[in-house]
C-alpha positions in Angstrom: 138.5 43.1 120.4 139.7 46.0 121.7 141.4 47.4 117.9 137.9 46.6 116.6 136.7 48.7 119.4 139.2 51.4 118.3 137.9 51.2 114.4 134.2 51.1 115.5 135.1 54.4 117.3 136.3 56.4 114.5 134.0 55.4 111.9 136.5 54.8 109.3 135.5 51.6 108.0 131.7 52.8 107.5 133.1 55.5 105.6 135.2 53.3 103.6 132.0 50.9 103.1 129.5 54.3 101.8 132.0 54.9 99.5 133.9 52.5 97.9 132.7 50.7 94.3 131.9 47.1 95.1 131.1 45.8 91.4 129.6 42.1 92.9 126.4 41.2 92.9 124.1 42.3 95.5 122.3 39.2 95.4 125.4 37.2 95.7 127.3 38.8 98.1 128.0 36.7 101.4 130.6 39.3 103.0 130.4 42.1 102.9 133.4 45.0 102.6 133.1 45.9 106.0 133.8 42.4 107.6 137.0 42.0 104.7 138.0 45.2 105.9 138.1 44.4 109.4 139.4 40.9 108.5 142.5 42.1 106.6 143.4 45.6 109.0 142.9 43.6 112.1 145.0 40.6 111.1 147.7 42.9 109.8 148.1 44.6 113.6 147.7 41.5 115.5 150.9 40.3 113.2 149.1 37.8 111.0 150.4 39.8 108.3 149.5 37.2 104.8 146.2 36.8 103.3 146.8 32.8 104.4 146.7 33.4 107.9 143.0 34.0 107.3 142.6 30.0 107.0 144.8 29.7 110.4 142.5 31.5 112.3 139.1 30.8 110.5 137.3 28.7 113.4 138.6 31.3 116.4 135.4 32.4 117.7 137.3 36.1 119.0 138.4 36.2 115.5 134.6 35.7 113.9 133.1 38.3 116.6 135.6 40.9 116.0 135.5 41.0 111.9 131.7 40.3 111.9 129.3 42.9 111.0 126.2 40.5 113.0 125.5 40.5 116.5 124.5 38.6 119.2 125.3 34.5 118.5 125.3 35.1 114.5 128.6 35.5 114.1 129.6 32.2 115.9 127.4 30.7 113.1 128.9 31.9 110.0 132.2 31.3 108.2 135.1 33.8 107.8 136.4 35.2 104.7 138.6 32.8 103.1 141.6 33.6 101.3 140.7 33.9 98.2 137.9 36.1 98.9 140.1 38.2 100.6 142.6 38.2 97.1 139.0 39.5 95.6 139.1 42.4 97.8 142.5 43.5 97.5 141.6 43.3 93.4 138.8 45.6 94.1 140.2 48.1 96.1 143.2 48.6 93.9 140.6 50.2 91.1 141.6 53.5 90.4 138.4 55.4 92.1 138.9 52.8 95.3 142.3 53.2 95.9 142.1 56.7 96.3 139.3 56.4 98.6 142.0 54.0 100.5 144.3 56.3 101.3 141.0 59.0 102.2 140.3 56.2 104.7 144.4 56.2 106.4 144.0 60.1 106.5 140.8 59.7 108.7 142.6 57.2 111.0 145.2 60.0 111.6 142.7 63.1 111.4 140.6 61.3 114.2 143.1 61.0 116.5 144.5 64.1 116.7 141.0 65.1 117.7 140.3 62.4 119.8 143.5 62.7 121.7 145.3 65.9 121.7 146.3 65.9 125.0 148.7 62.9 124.1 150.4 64.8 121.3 149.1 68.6 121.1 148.9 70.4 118.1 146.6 73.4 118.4 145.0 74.8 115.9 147.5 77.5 115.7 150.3 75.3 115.9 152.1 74.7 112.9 152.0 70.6 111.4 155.3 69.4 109.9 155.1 67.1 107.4 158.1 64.2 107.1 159.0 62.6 103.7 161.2 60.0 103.5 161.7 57.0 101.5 161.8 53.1 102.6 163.3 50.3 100.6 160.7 47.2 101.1 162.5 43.9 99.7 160.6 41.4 97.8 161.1 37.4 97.9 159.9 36.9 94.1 160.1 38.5 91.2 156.7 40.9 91.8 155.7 43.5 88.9 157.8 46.9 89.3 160.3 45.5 92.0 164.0 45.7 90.8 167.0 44.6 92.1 168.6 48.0 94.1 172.5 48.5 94.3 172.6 50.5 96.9 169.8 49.2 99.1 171.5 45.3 98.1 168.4 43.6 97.3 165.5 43.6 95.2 162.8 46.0 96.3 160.0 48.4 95.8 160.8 51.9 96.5 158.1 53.1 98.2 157.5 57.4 100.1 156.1 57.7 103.4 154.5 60.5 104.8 154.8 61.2 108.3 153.8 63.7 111.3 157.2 63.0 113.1 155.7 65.0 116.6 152.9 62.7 116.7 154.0 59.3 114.8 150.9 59.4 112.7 151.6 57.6 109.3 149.0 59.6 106.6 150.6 58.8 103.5 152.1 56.4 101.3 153.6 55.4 97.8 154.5 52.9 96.0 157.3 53.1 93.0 159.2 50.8 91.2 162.4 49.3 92.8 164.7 51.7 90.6 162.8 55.1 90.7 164.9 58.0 91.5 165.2 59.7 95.4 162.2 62.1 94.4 160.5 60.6 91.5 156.9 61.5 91.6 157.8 64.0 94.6 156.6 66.8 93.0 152.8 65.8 92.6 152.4 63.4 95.4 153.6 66.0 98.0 151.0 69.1 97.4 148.3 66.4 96.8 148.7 65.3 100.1 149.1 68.6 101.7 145.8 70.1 100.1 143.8 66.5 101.4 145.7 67.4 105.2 144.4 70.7 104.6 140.7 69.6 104.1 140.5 67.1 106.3 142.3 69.4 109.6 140.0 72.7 107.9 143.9 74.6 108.5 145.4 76.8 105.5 148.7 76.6 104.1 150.6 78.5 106.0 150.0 76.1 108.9 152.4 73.3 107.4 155.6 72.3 106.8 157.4 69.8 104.9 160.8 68.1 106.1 162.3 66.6 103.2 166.1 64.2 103.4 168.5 65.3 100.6 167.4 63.5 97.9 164.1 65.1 97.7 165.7 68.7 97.2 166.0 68.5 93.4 164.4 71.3 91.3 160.9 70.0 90.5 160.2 69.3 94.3 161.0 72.4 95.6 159.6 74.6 92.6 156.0 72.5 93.1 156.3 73.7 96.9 157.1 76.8 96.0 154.1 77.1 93.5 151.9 75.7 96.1 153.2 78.4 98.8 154.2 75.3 100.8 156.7 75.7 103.3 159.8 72.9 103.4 163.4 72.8 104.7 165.7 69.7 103.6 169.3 68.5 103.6 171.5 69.0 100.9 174.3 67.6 99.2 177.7 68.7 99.1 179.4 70.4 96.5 182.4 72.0 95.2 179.8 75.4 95.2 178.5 75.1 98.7 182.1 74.2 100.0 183.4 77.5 98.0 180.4 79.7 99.5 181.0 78.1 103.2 185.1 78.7 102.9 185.0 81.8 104.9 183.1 80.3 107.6 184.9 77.1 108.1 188.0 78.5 109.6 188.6 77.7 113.1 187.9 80.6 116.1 191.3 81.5 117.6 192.3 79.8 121.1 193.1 76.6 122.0 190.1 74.0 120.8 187.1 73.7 123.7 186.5 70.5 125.7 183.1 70.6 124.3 181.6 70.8 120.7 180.8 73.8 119.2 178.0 74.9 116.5 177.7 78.3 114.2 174.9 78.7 111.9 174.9 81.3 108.6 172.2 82.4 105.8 173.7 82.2 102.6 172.0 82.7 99.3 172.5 79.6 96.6 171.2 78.8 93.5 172.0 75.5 91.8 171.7 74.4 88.6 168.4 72.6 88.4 166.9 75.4 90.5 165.1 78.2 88.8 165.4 81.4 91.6 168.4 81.3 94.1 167.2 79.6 97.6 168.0 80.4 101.3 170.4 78.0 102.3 171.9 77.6 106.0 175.0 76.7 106.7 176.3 74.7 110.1 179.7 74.7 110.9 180.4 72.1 113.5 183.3 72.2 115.7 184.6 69.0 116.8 187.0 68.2 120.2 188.8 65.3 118.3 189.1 66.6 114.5 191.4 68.8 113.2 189.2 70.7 110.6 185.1 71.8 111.1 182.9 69.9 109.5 180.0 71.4 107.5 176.8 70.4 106.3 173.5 72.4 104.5 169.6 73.2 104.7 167.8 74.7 101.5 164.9 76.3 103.3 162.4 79.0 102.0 161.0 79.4 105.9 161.2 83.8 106.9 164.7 84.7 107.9 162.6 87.1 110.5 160.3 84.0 112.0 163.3 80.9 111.2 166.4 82.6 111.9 169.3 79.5 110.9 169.5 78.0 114.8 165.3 77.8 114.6 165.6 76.2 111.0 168.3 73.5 112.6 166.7 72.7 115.6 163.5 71.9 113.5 165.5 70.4 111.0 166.8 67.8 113.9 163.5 66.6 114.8 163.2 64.4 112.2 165.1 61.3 113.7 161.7 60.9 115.3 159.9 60.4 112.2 162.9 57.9 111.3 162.2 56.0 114.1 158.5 55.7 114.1 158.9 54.2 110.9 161.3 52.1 111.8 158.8 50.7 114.4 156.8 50.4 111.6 158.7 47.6 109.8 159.6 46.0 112.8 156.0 45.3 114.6 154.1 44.9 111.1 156.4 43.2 108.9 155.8 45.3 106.0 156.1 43.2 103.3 154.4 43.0 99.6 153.6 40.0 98.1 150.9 40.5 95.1 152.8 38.9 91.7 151.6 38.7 88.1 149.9 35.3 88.3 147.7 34.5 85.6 146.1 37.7 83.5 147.9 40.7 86.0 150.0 43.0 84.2 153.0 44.8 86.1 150.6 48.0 86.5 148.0 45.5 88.6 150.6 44.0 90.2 151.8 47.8 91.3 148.1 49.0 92.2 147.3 45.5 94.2 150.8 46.4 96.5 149.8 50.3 97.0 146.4 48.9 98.6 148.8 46.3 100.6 151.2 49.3 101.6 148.1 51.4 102.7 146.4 49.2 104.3 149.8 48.3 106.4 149.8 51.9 107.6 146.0 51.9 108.4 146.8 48.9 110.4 149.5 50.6 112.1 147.5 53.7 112.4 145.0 51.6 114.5 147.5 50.1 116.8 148.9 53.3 117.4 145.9 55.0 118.1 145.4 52.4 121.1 149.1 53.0 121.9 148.0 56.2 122.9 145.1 55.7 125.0 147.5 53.5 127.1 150.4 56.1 127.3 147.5 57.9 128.3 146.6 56.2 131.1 149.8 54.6 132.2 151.8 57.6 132.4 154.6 56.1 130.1 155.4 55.2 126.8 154.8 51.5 124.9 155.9 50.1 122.5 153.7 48.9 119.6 155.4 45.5 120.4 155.2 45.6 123.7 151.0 46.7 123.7 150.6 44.2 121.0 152.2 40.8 123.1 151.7 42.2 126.7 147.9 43.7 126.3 146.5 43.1 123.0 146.9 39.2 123.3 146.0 37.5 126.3 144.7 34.4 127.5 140.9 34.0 127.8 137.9 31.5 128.0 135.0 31.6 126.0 131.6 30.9 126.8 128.1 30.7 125.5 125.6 30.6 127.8 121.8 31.9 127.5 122.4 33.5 124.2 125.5 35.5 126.2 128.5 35.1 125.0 131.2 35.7 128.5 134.6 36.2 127.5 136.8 35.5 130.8 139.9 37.4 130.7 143.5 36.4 132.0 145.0 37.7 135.0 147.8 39.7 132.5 144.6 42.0 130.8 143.8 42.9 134.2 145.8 45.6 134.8 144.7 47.5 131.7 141.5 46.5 130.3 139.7 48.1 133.1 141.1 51.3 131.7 142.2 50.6 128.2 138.3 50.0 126.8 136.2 52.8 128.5 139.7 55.0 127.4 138.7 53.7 124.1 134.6 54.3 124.3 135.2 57.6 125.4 136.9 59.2 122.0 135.0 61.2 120.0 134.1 60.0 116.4 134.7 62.0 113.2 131.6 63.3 111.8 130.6 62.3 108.6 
């Protein structure tokens, strides 16, 4: 009840509903794609994470009042989704013109709440948003369309991007690619796209993001449709026999007997490999260690101002990207991700890859929700949570139900009454996106 609170707030599945293409009948239809939308996003952040679960809980009366779009008794009265008509939906959202609007849908989630609560993690409008891009290895039990088995990942898998604001833990983005695509296949389109919808949906220009890329995303045709974009980025790069030539002079230890504590130097060098058009700004860190006998070395490819990023800025930015590595792995670990559409029956690999990109996003807009709540919480109980720890210790509760007088009471446990007092005004208060 109180997610569906949260989704009623920021208006996201109305604006999914006005503009997605449902091709049934009008005449026919008996749910309608707000209640499957609600159905399959709710399930997903309460843990129920396969289409079957929707048979498991299909005569819970929480269940039926929280995906409904009736009120009053009504929704008591009619019958859930089933399954299969929630396979139907997945099939008609992974259309072309719907799936886009999919992924519009996960960017509203996150757009909303960093309006609604930017106390909880500020970005002002002058502040600059940095964009994470990483990959994540999703293994498959089957044999779907597109999913191959992966050497180095050791299983069979989709290989799928995730776009991240690591300062915040907002998930906006995601991609889905077959099990053997290359570090930064499809990179170089996905990446600007997503930065120009960022940009219309937050009304901020260019200049106000950046792009943290791992090393496997700084190949040529990344970095050249950044630079054609005038999108700023800074990544890790690879070693090689090049970069260990150009950082010789700089990896020679200071005089004096070693320190007790590590030490760090930073240097702008200019570098220009082979798949790279214009030489690059690259910075070098030399790290000092107490128990080694030789510095260790590593590089950033960067085209941020050497007068507004000098190298230490660069690193320091650089290191906050182990938060975006672990908000997604909280991501796998309190959803499940998994994707399990195959090529039953008429399904061709390509509808098999389109069904699993509307399963990968609307994972993330499931997570977006329950994160969203997170925050209200951290809000009002001075701490942080855990998605696990809101989702077993507050989202699900013991209650008794009750119909009385055409009311419907729901009596809550004494665990919800610590936070429920707070956690649903906290939740009525937010400020919906306008249309």
């Amino acid at each position: 009840m109180i997610l569906r609170e949260a989704l009623d707030n920021s208006g996201v599945i109305g604006a999914l509903e006005d503009h997605l293409i449902d091709p049934r009948d009008p005449l026919r239809v008996r749910h309608s794609l707000a209640s499957q939308l609600r159905t399959v996003v709710l399930q997903r952040a309460m843990g129920w994470g396969d289409l079957n679960d929707t048979d498991v809980l299909g005569h819970d009366p929480l269940w039926r009042l929280a995906c409904s779009d009736a009120r009053s008794l009504v929704p008591l009265e009619e019958a859930r989704p089933s399954q299969a008509t929630l396979s139907r939906l997945i099939t008609c959202l992974s259309q072309p013109d719907n799936l886009d609007t999919v992924h519009e849908g996960l960017l509203r989630l996150a757009i909303w709440r960093f309006n609604s609560l930017p106390d909880v993690t500020p970005y002002t409008a002058n502040t600059p948003m940095t964009l994470d891009i990483d990959g994540l290895p999703i293994e498959v039990f089957g044999h779907q369309g597109g999913s191959v088995y992966n050497g180095y990942a050791g299983a069979r898998i989709y290989s799928t991007l995730i776009a991240s604001i690591a300062e915040t833990g907002d998930m906006v983005g995601g991609l889905l690619r077959e099990g053997n695509a290359g570090p930064a296949e499809n990179a170089d389109t996905w990446i600007p796209h997503l930065v120009q919808r960022l940009m219309e949906g937050t009304h901020r220009d260019v200049d106000q993001f950046r792009v943290r890329l791992d090393a496997g995303f700084t190949d040529g045709e990344t970095l050249r449709a950044l630079d054609s974009k005038d999108i700023a980025y800074l990544g890790r790069l690879k070693s090689n026999k090049t970069l260990l030539t150009l950082a010789a002079p700089y990896l020679k230890r200071p005089p004096g007997r070693p320190p007790e504590t590590p030490r760090e130097w930073c240097h702008d060098l200019d570098y220009q490999a082979g798949s790279w058009e214009p030489p690059r700004r690259v910075v070098l860190i030399v790290q000092e260690k107490t128990d080694d006998l030789l510095p260790h070395a590593f590089f950033l490819v960067t085209n941020l101002s050497r007068y507004d990023y000098p190298p230490e800025k660069v690193l320091a930015l650089y290191r906050k990207r182990g938060k975006a590595e672990a908000h997604m792995g909280e991501l796998k670990s309190a959803l499940d991700l998994h994707l399990s559409s195959t090529d039953r029956g008429h399904l061709t690999v390509q509808d098999v890859m389109a069904r699993n990109q509307v399963n990968l996003l609307l994972s993330l807009t499931a997570y977006q929700v329950l994160y969203s709540v997170r925050c209200v919480m951290e809000r009002h109980a001075g701490h942080g949570w855990s998605l696990m720890k809101l989702r077993e210790q507050v989202l699900k509760v013991a209650a008794m139900f009750t119909v009385k007088a055409r009311q419907i009471r729901v009596r809550l446990g004494v665990a919800a009454n610590k936070w429920w007092p707070r956690l649903l005004p906290g939740i009525r208060r937010l400020q919906p996106l306008p249309d």
